[in-house]
gemmi code that builds the backbone of each chain (N, CA, C; Angstrom):
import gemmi

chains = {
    "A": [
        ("UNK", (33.144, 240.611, -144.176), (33.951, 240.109, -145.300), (33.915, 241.116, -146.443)),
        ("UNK", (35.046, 240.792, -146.995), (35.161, 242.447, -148.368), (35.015, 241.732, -149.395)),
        ("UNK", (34.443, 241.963, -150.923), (34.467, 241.534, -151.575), (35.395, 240.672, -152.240)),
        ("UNK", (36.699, 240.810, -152.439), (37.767, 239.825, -152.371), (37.722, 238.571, -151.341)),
        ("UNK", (37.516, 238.477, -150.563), (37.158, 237.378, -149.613), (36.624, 236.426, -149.950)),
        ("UNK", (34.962, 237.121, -150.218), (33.786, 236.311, -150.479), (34.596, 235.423, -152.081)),
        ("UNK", (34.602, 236.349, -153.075), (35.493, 235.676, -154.527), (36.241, 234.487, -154.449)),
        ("UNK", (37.011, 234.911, -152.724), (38.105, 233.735, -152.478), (37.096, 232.785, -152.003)),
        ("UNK", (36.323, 232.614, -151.768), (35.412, 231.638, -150.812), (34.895, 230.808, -151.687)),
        ("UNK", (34.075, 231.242, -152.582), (33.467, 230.561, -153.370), (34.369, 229.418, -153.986)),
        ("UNK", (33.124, 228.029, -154.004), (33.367, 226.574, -153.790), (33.193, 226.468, -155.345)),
        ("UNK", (33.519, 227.300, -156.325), (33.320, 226.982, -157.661), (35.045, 227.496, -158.550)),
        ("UNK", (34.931, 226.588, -159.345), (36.226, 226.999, -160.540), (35.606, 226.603, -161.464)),
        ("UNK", (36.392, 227.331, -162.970), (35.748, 227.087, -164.365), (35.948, 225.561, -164.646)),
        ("UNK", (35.063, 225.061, -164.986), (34.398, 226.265, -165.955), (32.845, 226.418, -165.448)),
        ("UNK", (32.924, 226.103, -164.310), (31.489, 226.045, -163.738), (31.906, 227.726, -162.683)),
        ("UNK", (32.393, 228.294, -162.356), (32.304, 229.620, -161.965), (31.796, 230.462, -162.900)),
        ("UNK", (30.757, 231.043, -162.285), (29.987, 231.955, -163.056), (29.706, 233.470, -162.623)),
        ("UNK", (30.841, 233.659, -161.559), (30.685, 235.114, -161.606), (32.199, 235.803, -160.865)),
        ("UNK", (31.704, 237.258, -161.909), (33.312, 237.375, -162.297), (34.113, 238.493, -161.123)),
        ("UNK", (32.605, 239.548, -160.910), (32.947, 240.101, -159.884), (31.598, 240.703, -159.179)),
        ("UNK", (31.961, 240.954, -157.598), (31.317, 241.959, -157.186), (31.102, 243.324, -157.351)),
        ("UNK", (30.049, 244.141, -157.406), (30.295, 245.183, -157.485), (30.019, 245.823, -156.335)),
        ("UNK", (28.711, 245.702, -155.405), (27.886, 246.100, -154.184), (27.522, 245.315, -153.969)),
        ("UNK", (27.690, 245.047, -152.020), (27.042, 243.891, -151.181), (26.977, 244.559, -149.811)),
        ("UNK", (25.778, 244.046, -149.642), (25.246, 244.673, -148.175), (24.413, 243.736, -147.536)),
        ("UNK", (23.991, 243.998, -146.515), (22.822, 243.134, -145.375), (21.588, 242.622, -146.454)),
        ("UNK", (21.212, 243.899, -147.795), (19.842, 243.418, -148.144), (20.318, 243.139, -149.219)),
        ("UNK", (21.536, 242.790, -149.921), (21.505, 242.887, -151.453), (22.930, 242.806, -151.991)),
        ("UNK", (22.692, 242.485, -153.406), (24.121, 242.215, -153.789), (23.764, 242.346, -155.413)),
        ("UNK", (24.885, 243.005, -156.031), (25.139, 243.374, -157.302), (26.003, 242.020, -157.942)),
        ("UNK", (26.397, 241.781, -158.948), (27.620, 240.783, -159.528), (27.529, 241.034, -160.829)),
        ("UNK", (28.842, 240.555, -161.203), (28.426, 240.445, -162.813), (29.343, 239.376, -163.294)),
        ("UNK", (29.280, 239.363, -164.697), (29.824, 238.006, -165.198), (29.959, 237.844, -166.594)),
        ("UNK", (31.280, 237.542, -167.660), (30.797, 237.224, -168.762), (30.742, 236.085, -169.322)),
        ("UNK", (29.592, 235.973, -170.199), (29.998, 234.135, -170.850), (30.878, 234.198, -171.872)),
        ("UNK", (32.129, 233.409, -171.268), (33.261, 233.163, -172.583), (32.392, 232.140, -173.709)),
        ("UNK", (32.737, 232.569, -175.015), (32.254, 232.402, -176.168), (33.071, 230.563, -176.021)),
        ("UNK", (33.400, 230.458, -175.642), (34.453, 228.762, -175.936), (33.938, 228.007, -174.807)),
        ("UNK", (32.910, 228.595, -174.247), (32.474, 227.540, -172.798), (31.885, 226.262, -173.362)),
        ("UNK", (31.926, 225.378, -172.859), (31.972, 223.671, -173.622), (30.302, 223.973, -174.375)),
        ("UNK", (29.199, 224.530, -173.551), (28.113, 223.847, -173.683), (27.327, 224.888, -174.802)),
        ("UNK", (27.648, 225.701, -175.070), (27.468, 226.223, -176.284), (28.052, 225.241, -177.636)),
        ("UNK", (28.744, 224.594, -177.562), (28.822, 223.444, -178.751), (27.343, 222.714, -178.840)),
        ("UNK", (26.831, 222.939, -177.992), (25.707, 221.865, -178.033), (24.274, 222.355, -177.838)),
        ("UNK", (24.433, 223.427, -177.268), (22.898, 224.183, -176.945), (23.078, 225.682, -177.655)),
        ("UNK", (22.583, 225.356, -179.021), (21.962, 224.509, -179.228), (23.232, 224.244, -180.949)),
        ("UNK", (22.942, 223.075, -181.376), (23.943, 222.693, -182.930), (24.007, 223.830, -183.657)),
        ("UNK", (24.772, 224.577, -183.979), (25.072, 225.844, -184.713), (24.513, 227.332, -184.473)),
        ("UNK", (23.918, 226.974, -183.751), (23.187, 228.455, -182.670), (23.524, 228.389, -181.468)),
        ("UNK", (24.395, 228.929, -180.753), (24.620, 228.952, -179.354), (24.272, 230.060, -179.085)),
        ("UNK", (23.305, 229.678, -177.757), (22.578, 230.446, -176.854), (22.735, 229.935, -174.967)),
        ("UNK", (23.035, 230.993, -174.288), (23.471, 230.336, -173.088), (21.973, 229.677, -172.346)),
        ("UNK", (22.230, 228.611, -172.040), (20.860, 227.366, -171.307), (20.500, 228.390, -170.852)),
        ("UNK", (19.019, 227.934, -169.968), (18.557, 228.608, -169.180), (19.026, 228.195, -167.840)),
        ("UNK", (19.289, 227.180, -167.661), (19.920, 226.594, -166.317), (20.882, 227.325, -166.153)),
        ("UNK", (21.677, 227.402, -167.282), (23.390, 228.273, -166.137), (22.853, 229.755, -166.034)),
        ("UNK", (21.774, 230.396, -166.916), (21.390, 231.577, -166.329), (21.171, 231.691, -164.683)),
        ("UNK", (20.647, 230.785, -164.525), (19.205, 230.783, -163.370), (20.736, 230.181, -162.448)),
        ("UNK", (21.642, 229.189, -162.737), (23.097, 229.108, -161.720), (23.623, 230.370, -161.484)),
        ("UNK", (23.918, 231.204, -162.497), (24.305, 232.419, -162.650), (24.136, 233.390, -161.646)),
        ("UNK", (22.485, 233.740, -161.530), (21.904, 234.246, -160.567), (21.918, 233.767, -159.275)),
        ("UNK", (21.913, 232.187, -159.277), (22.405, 232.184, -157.986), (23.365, 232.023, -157.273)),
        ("UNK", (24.980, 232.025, -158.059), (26.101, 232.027, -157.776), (25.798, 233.448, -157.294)),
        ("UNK", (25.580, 234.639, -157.618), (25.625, 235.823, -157.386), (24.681, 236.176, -156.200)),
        ("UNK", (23.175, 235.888, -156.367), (22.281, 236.429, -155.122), (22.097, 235.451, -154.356)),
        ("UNK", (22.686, 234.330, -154.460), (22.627, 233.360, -153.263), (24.043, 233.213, -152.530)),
        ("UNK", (24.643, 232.503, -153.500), (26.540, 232.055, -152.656), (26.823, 233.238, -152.043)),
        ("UNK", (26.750, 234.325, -152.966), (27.877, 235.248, -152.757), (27.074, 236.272, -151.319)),
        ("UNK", (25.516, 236.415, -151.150), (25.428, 236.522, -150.148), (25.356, 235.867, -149.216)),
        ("UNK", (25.022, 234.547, -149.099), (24.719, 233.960, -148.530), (25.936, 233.764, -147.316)),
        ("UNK", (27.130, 233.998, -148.178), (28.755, 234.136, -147.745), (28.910, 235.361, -146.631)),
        ("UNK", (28.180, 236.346, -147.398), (28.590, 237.446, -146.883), (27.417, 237.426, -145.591)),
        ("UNK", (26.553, 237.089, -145.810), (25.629, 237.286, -144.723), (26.257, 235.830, -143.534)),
        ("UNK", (26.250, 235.095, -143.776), (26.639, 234.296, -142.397), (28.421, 234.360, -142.041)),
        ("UNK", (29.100, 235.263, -142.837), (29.853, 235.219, -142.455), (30.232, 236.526, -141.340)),
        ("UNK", (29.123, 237.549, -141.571), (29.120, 238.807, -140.611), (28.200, 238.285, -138.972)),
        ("UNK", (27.638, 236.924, -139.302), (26.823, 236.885, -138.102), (27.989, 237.174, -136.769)),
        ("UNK", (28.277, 237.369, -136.024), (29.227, 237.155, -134.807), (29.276, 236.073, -134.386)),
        ("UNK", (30.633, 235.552, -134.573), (31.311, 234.631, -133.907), (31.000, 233.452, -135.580)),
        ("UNK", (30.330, 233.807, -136.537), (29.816, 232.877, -137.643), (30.782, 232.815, -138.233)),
        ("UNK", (30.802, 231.786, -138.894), (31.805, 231.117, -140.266), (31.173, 231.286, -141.087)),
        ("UNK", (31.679, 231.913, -142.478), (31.262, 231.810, -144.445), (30.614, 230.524, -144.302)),
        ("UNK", (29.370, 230.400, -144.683), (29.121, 228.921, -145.341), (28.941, 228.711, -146.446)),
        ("UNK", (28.299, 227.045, -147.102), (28.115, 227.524, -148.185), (26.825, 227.403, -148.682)),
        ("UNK", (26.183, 227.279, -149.590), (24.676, 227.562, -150.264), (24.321, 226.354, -150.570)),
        ("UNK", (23.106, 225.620, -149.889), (23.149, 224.776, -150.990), (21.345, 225.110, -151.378)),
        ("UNK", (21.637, 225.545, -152.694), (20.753, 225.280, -153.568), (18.775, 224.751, -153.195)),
        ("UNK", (17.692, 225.223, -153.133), (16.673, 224.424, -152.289), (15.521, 224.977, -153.461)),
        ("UNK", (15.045, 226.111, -153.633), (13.987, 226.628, -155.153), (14.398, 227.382, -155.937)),
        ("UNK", (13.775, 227.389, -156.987), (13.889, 228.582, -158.129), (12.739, 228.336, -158.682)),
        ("UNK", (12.347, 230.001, -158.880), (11.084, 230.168, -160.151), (11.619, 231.431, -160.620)),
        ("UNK", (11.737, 231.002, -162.209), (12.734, 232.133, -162.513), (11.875, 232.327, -163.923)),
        ("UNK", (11.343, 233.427, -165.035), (11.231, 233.483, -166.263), (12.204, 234.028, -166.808)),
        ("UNK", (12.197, 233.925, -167.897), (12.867, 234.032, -169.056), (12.449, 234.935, -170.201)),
        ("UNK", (12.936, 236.248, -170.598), (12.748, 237.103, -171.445), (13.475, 237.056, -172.762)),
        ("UNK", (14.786, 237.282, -172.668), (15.350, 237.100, -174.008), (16.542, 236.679, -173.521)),
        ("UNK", (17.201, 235.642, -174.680), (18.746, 235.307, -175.131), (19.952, 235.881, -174.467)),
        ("UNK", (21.025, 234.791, -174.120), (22.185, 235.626, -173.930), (22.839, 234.662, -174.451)),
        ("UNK", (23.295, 235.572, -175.298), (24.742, 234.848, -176.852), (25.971, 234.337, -175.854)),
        ("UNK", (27.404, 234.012, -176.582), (28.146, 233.614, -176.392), (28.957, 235.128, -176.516)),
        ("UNK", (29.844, 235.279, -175.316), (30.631, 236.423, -174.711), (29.437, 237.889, -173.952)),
        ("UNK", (28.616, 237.430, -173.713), (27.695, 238.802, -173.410), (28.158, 238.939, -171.841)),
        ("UNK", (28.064, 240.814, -171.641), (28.385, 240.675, -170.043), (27.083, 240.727, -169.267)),
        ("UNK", (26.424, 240.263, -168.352), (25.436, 240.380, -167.823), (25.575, 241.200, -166.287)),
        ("UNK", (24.430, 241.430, -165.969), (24.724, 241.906, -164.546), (23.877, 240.794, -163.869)),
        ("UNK", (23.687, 240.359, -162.589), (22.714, 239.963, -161.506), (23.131, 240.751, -160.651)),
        ("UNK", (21.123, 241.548, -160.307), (20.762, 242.389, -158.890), (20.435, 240.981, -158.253)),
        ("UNK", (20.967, 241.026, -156.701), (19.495, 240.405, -156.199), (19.066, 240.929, -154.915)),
        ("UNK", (18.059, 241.110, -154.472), (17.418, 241.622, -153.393), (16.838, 240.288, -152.495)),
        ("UNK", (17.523, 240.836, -150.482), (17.133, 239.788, -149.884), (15.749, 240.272, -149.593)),
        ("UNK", (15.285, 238.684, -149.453), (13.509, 238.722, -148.802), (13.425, 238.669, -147.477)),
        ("UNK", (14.231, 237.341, -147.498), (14.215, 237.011, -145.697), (15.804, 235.978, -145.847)),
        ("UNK", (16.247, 236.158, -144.595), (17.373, 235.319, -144.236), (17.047, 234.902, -142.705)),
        ("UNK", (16.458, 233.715, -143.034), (16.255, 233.338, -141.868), (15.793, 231.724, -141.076)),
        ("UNK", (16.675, 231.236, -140.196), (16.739, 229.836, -139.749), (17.482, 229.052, -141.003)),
        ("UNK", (18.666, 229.727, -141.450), (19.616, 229.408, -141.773), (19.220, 229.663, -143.498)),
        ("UNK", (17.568, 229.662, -143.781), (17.263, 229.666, -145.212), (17.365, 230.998, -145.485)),
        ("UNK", (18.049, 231.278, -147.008), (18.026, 232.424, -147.662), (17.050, 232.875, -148.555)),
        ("UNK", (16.648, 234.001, -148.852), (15.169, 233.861, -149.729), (15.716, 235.237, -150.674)),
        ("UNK", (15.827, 235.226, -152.196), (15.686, 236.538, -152.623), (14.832, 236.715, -154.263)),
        ("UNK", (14.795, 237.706, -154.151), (14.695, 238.077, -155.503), (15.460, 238.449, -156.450)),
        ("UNK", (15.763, 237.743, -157.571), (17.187, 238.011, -158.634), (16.597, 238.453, -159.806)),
        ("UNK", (17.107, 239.504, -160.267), (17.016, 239.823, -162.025), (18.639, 239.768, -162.154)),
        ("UNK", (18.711, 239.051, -164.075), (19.617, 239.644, -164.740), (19.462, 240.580, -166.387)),
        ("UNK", (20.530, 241.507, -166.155), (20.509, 242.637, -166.807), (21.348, 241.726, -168.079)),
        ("UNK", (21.247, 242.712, -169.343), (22.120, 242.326, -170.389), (23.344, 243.771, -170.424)),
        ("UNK", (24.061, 243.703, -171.312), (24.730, 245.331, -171.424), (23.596, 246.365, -172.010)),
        ("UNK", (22.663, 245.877, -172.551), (21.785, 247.403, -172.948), (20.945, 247.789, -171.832)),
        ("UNK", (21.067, 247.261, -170.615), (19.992, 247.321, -169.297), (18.968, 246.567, -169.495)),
        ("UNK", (18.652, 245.859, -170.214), (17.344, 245.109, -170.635), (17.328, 243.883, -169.596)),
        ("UNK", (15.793, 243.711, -169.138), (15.965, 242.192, -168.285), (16.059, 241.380, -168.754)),
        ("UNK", (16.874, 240.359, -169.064), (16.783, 239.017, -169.816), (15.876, 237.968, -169.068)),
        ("UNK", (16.136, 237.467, -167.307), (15.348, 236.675, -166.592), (15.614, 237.338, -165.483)),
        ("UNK", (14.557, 236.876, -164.716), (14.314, 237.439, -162.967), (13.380, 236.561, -162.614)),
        ("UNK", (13.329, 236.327, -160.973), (12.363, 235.371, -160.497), (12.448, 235.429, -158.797)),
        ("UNK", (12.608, 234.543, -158.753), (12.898, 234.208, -156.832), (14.012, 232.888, -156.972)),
        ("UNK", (15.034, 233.198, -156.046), (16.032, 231.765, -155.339), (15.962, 231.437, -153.538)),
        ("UNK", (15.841, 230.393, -153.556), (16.366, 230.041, -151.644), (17.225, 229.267, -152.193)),
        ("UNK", (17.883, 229.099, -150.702), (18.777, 227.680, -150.149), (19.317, 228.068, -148.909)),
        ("UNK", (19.604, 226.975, -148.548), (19.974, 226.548, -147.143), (21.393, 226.928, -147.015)),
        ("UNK", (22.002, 227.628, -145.755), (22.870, 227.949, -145.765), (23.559, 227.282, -144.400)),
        ("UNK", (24.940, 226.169, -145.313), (25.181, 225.156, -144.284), (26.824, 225.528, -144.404)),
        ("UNK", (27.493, 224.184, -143.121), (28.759, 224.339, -142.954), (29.063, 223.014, -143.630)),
        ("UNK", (28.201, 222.379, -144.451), (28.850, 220.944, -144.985), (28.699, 221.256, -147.117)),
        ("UNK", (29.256, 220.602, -147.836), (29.719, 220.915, -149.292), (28.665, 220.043, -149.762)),
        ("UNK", (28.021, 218.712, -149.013), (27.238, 217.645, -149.600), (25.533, 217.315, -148.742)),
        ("UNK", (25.076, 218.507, -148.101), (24.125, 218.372, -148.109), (23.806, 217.659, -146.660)),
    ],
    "B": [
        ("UNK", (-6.761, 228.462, -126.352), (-6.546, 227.594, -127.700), (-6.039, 226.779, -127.357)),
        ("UNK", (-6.671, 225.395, -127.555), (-6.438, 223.776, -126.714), (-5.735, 223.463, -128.447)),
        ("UNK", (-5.166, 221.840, -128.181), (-4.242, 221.725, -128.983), (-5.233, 221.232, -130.661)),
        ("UNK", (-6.481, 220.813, -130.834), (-7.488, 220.748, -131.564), (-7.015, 221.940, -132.394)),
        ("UNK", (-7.600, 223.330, -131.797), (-7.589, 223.930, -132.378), (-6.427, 224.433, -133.034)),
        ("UNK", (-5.326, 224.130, -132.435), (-4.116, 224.726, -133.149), (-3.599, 223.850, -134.236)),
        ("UNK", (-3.936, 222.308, -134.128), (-3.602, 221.531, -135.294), (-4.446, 221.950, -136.135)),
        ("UNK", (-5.955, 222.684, -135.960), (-6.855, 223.016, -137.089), (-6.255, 223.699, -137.973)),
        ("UNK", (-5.623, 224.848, -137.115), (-4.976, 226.150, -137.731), (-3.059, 225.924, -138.655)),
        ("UNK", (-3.027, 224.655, -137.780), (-1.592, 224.063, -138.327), (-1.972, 223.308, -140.223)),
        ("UNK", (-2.951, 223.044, -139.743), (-2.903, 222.048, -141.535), (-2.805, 222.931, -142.357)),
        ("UNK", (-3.892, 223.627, -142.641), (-4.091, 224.197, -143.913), (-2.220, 224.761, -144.398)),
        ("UNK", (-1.240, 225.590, -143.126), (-0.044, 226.027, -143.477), (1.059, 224.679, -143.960)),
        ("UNK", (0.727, 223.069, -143.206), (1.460, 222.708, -143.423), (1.661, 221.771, -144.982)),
        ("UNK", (-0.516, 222.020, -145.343), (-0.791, 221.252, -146.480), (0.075, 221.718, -147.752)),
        ("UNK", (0.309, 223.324, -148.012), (0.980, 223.691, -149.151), (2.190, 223.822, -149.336)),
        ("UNK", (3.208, 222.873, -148.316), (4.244, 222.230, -148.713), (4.356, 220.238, -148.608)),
        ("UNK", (3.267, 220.149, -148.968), (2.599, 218.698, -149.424), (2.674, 218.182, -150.332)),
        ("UNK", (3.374, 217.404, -150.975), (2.996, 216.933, -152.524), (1.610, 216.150, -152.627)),
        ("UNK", (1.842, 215.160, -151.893), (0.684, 213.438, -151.576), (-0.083, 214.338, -150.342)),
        ("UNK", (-0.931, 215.105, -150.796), (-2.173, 215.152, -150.087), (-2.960, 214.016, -149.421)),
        ("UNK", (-2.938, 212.638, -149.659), (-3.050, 211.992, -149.017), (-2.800, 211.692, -147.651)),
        ("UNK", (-1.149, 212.334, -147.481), (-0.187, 211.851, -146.278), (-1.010, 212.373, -145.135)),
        ("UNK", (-1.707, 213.520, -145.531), (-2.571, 214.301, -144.564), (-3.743, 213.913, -143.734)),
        ("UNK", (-4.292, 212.753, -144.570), (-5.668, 212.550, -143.884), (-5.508, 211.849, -142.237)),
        ("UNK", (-3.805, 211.275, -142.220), (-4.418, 210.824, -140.978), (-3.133, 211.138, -140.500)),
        ("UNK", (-3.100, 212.904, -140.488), (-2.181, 213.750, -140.150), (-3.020, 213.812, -138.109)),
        ("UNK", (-1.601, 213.439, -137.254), (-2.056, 213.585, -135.609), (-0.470, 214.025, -134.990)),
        ("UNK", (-0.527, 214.138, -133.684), (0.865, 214.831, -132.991), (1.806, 213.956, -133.186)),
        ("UNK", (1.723, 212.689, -133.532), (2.954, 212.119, -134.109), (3.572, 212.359, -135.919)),
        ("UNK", (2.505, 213.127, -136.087), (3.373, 212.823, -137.613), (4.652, 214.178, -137.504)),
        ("UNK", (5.475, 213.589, -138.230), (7.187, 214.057, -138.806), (6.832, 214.439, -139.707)),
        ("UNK", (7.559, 215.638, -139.908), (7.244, 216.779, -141.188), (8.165, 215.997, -142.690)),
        ("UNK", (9.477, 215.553, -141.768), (10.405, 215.101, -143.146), (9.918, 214.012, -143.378)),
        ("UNK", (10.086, 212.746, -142.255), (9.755, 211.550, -142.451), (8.162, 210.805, -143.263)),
        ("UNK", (7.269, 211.458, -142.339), (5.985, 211.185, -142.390), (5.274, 212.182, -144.175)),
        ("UNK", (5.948, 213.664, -144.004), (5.637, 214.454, -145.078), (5.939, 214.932, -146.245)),
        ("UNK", (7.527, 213.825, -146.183), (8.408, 214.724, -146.879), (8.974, 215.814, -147.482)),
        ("UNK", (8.749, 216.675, -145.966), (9.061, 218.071, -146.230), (10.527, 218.465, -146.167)),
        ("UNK", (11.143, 219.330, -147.012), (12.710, 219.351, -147.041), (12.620, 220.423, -146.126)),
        ("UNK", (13.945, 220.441, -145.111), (14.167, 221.770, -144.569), (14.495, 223.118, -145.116)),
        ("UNK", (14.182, 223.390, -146.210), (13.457, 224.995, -146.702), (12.397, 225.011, -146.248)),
        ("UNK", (11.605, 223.953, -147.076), (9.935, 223.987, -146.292), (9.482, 224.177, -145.070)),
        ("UNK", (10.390, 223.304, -144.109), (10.235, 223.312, -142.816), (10.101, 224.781, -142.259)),
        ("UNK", (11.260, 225.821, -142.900), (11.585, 227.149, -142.643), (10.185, 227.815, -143.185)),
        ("UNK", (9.977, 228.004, -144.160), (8.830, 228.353, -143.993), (7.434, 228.011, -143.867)),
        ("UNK", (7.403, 226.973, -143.156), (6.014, 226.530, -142.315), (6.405, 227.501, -141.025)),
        ("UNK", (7.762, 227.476, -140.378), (7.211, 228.168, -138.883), (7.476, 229.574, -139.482)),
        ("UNK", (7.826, 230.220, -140.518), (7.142, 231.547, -140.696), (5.856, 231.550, -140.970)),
        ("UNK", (5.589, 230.703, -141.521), (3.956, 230.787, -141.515), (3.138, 230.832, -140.602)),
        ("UNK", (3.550, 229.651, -139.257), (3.615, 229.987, -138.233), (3.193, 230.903, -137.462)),
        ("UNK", (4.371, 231.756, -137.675), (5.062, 232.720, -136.892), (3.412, 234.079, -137.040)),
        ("UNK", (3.354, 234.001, -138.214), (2.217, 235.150, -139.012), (0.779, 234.548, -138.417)),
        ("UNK", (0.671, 233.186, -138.528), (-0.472, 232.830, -138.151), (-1.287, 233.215, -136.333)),
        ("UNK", (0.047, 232.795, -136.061), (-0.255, 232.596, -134.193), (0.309, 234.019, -133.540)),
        ("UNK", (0.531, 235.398, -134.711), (1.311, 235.915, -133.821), (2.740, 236.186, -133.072)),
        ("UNK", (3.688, 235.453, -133.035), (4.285, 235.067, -131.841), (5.589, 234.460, -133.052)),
        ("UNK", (6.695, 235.027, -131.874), (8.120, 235.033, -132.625), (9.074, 233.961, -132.434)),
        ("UNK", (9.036, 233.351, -133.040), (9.471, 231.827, -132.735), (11.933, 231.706, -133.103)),
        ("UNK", (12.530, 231.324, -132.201), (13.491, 231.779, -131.871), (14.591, 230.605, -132.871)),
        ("UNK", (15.685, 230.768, -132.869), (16.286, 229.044, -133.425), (15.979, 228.077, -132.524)),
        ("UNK", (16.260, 228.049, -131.290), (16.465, 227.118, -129.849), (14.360, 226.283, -130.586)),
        ("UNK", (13.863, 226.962, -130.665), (12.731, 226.629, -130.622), (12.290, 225.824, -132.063)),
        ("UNK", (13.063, 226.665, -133.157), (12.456, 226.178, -134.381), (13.094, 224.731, -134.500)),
        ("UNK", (14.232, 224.288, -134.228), (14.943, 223.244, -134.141), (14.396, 222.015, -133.382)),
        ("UNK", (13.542, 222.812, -132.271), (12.518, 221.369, -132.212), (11.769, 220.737, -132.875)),
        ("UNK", (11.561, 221.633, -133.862), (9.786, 221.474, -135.001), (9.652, 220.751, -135.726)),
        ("UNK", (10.565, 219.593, -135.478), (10.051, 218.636, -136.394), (8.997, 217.507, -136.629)),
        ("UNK", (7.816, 217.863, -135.906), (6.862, 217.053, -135.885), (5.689, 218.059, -135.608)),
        ("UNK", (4.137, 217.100, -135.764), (3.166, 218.468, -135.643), (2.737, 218.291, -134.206)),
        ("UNK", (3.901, 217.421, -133.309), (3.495, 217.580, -131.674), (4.505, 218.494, -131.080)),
        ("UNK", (5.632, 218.114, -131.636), (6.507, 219.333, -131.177), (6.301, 221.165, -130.967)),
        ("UNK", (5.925, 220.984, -132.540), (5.278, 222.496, -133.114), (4.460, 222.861, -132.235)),
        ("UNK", (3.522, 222.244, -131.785), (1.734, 222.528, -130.934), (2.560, 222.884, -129.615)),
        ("UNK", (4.056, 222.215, -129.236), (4.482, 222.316, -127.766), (4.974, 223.878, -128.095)),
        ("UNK", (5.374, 224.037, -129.021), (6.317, 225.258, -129.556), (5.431, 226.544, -129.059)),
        ("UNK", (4.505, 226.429, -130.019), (3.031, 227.380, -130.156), (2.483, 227.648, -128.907)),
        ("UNK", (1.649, 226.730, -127.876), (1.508, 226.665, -126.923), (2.633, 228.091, -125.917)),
        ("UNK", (3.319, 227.184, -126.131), (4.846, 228.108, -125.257), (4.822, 229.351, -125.194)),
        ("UNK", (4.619, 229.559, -126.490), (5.140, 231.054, -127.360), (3.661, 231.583, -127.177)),
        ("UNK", (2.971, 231.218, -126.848), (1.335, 231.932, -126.585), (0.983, 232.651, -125.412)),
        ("UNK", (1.797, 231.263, -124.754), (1.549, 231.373, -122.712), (2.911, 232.805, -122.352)),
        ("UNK", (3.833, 232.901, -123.258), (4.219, 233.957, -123.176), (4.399, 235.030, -123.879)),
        ("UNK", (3.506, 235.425, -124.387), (3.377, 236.611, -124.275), (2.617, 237.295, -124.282)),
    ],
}
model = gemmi.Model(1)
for chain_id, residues in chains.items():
    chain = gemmi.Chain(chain_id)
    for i, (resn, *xyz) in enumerate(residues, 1):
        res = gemmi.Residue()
        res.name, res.seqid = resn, gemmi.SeqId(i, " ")
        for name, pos in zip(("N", "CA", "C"), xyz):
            atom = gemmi.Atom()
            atom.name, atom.element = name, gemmi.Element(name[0])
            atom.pos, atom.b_iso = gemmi.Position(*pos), 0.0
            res.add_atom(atom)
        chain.add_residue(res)
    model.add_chain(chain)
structure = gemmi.Structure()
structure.add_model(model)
structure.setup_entities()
């Protein structure tokens, strides 16, 4: 699958899509990036007159990128395999610094293991000055059903 | 390695995806990893890598798909011992 593909695949639209493009994807790894539009609902609220993006849609962020988007690409190269999709199973992720409203970020993520359908990697995301903002570890299960 | 010993060697991998340490004490070849342990299938995945590291021995899909119990697993192990 080529990067356009996988983009088309993905089971997300805004305002919950969180990544904007590929850059590099291979067997062990995958690049993405993404920006947060400054008008996304939940910055009204996180936090009252300071918006700062959650840590949750970070840590979604990362795994729209080092999970879906490989997870896509990897079962969809198996032979004779269908794209599936991700669903979601750990995260341990920290947290370094802030990402404002409109910042572009990058997510690396590096695979650990892909294997008996579970995906395992390691994700950092970058800010535009190269700085790590968060990195950690993601799995999930990589199925042919949307609900688990 | 009779099946004693391989449930010996099975707990300790299957205790640290355990919440209720309890569920364990009267852990035997009938208990179910989901049912009995409530282990989600991530966990499941990596118990038979753990497995896999513990005993040696390369455990296949056809095989891991049986594993859902700690009698199945011991049939698994066993298998995967006697060959190779």
């Amino acid at each position: 699958m080529n990067k356009e593909e996988i983009l088309d695949h993905l089971p997300y639209s805004k305002p919950f899509l969180f990544v904007d493009t590929i850059e590099e994807i291979d067997e062990n790894g995958v690049t993405g990036s993404y920006t947060f539009d400054k008008d996304l609902d939940f910055y009204k609220g996180h936090f009252k007159d300071a918006p700062v993006t959650p840590g949750v849609i970070l840590t979604e962020t990362m795994a729209q990128v080092g999970l879906v988007c490989l997870g896509i690409y990897l079962s969809g190269n198996v032979e004779g395999g269908l794209p599936g999709h991700v669903m979601l199973t750990s995260t341990a992720i920290d947290f370094m610094k802030p990402v404002y409203p409109g910042e572009k970020v990058s997510v690396i993520a590096e695979k650990i293991y892909f294997r008996f359908k579970k995906l395992h990697c390691n994700v950092q995301m970058l800010n535009e000055a190269g700085e790590v903002v968060c990195k950690g570890t993601v799995s999930g299960m990589v199925t042919n059903k949307m609900n688990g | 390695m009779n099946r004693e010993e391989i449930i010996a060697r099975l707990k300790p991998i299957i205790k640290v995806y355990v919440d209720d340490k309890s569920s364990l004490d009267h852990l035997d070849e009938s208990t179910d990893f989901i049912k009995d342990l409530k282990i989600n299938s991530a966990n499941l995945v990596d118990i038979v890598l753990d497995v896999e590291e513990e005993f040696a021995i390369e455990i296949d899909n056809t095989a891991m798909e049986k594993m859902l119990s700690v009698g199945a697993s011991i049939a698994v192990i066993e298998q995967k011992l006697a060959d190779k």
